[in-house]
Structures are given as structure tokens and as C-alpha cells.
PDB file of N, CA, C, O and CB in Angstrom:
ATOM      1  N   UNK A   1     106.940 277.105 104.171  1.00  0.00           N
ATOM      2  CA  UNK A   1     105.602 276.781 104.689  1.00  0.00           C
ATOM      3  C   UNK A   1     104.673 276.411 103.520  1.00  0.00           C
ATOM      4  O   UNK A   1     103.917 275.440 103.483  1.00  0.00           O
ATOM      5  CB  UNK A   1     105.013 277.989 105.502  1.00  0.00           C
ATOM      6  N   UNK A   2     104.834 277.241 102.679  1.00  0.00           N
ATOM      7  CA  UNK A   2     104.031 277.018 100.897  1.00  0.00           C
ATOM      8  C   UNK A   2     104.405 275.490 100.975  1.00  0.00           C
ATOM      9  O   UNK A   2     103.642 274.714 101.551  1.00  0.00           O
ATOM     10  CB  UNK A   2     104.971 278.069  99.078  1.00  0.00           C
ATOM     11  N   UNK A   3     105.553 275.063 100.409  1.00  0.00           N
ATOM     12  CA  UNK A   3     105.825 274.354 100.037  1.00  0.00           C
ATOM     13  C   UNK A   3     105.356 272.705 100.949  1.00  0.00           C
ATOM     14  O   UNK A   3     104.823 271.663 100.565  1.00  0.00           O
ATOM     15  CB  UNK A   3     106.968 274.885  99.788  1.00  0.00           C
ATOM     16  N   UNK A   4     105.920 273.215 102.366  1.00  0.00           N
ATOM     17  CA  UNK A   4     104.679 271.771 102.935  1.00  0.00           C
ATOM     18  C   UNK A   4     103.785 271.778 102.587  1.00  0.00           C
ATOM     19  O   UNK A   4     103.524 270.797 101.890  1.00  0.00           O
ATOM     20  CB  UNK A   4     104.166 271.494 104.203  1.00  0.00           C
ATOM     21  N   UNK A   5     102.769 272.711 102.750  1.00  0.00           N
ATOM     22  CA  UNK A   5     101.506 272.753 102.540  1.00  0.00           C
ATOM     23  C   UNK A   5     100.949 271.686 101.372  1.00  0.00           C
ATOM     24  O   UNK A   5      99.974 270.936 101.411  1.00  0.00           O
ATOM     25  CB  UNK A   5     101.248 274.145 102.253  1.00  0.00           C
ATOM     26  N   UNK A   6     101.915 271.900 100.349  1.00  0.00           N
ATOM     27  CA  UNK A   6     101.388 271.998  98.802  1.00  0.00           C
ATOM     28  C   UNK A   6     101.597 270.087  98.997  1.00  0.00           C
ATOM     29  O   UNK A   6     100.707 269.272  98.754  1.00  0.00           O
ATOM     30  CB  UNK A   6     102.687 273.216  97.245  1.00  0.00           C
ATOM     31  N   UNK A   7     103.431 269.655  99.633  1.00  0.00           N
ATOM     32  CA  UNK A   7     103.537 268.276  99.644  1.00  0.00           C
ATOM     33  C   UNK A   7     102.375 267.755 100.217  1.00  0.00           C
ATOM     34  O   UNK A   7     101.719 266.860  99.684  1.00  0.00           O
ATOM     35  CB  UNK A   7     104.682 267.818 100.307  1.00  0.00           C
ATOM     36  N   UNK A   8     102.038 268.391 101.507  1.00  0.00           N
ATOM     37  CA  UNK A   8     100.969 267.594 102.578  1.00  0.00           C
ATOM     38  C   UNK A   8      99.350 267.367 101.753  1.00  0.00           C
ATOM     39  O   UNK A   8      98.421 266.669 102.162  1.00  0.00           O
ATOM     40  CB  UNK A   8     100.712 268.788 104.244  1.00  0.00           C
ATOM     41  N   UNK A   9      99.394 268.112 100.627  1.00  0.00           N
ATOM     42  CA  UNK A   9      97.907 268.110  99.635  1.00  0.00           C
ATOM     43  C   UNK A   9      98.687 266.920  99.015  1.00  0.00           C
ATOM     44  O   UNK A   9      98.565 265.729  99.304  1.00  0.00           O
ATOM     45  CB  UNK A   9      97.328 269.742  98.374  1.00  0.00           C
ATOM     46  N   UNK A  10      99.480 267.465  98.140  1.00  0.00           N
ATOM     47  CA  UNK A  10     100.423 265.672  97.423  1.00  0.00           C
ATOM     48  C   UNK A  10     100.322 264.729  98.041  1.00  0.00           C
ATOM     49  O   UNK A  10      99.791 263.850  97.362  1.00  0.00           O
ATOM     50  CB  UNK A  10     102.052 265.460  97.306  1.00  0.00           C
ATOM     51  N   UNK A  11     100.581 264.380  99.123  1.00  0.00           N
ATOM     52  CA  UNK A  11     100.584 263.234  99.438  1.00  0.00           C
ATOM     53  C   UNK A  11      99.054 262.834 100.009  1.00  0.00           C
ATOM     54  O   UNK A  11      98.798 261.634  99.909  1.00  0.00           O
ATOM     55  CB  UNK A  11     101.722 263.081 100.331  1.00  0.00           C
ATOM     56  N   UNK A  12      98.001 263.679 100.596  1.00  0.00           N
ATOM     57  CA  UNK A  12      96.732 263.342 100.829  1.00  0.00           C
ATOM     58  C   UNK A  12      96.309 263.320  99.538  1.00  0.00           C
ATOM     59  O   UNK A  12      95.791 262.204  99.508  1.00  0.00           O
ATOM     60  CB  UNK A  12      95.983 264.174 101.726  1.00  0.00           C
ATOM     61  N   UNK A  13      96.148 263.850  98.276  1.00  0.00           N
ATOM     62  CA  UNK A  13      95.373 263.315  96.641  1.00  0.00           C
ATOM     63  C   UNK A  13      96.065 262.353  96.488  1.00  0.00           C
ATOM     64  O   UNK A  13      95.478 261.666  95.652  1.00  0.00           O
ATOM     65  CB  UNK A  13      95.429 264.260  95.145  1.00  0.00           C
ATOM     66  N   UNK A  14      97.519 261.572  96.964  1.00  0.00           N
ATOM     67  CA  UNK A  14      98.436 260.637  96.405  1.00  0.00           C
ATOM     68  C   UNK A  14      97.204 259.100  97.345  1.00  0.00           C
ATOM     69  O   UNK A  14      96.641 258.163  96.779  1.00  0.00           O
ATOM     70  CB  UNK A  14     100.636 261.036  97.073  1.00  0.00           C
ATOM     71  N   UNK A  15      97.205 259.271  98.067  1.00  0.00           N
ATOM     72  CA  UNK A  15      96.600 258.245  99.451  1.00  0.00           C
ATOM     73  C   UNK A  15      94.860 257.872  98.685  1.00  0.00           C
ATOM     74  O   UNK A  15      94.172 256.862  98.532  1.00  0.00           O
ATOM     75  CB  UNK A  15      96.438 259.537 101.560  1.00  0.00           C
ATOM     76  N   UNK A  16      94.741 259.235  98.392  1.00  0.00           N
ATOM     77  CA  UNK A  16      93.008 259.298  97.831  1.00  0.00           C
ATOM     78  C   UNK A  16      93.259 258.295  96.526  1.00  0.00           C
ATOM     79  O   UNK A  16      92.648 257.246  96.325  1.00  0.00           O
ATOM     80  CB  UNK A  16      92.264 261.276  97.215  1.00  0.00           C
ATOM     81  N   UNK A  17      93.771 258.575  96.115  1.00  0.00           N
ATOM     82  CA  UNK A  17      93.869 257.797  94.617  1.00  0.00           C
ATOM     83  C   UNK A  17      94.167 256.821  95.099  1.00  0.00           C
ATOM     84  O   UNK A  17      93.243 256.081  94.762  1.00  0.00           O
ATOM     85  CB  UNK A  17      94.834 258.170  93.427  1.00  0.00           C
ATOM     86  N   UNK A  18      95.039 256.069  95.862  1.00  0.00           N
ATOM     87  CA  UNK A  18      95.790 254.552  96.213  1.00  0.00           C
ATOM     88  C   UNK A  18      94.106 253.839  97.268  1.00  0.00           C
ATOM     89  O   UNK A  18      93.677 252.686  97.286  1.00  0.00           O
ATOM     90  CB  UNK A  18      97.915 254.882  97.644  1.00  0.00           C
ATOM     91  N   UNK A  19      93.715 254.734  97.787  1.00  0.00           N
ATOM     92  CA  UNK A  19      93.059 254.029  98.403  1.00  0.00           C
ATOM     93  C   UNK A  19      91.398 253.634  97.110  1.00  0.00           C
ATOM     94  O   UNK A  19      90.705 252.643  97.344  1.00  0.00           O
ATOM     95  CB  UNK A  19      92.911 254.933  99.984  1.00  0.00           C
ATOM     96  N   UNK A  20      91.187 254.225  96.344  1.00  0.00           N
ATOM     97  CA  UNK A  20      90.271 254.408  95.526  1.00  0.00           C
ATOM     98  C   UNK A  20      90.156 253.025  94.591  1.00  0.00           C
ATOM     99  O   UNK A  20      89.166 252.354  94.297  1.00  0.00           O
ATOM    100  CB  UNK A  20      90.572 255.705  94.816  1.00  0.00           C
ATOM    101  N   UNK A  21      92.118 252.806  94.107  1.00  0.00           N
ATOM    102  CA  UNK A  21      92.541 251.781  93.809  1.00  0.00           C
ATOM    103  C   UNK A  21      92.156 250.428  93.921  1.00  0.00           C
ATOM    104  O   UNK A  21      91.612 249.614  93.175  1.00  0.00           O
ATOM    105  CB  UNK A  21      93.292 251.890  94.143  1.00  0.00           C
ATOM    106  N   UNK A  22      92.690 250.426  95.317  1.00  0.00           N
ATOM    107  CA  UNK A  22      92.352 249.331  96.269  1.00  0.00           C
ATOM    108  C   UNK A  22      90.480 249.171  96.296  1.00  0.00           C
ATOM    109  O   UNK A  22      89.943 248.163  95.836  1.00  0.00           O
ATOM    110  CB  UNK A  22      93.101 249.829  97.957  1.00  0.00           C
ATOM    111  N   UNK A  23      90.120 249.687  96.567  1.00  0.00           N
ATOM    112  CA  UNK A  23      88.974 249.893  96.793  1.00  0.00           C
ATOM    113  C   UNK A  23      88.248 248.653  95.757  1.00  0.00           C
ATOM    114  O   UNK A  23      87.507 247.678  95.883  1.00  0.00           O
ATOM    115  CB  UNK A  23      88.676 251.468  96.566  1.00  0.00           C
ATOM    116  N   UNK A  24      89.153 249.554  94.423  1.00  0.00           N
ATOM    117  CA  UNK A  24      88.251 249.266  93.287  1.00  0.00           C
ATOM    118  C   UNK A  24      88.405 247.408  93.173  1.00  0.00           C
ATOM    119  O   UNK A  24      87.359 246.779  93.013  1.00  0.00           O
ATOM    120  CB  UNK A  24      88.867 250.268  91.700  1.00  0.00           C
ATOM    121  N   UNK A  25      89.779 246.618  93.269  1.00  0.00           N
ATOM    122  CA  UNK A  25      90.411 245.714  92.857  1.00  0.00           C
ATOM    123  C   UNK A  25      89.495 245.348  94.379  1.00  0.00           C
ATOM    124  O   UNK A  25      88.850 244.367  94.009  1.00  0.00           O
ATOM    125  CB  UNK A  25      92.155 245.739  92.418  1.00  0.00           C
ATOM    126  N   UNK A  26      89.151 245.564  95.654  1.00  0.00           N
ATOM    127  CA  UNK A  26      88.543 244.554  96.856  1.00  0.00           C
ATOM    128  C   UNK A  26      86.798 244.047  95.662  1.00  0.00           C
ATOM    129  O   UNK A  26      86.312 242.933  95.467  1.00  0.00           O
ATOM    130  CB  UNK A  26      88.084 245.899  99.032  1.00  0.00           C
ATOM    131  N   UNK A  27      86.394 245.278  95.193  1.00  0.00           N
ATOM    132  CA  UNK A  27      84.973 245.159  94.844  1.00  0.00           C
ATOM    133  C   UNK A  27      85.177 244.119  93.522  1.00  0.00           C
ATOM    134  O   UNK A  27      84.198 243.731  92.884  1.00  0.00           O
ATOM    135  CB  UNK A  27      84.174 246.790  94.485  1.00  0.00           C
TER     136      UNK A  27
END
């Protein structure tokens, strides 16, 4: 259960950063 938890934060900070990315390269 730890251990999803911890992926399911990994992969939502992984998405935050990719989308931040993008973000930056539309502006």
C-alpha cells in the first residue's frame, strides 16, 4: 500500500513537471 502510494505521488510530481514543460515551450 506504501509503496503505491509513494508511485501514485511519482507519477503525479512526474505529470507536474511534464506539464510545466510544455507549458513553458507553448509560452
Amino acid at each position: 500500500m506504501i509503496k503505491s502510494t509513494l508511485n501514485m505521488s511519482s507519477i503525479s510530481d512526474y505529470l507536474h513537471k511534464y506539464l510545466q514543460k510544455r507549458r513553458t515551450v507553448k509560452l
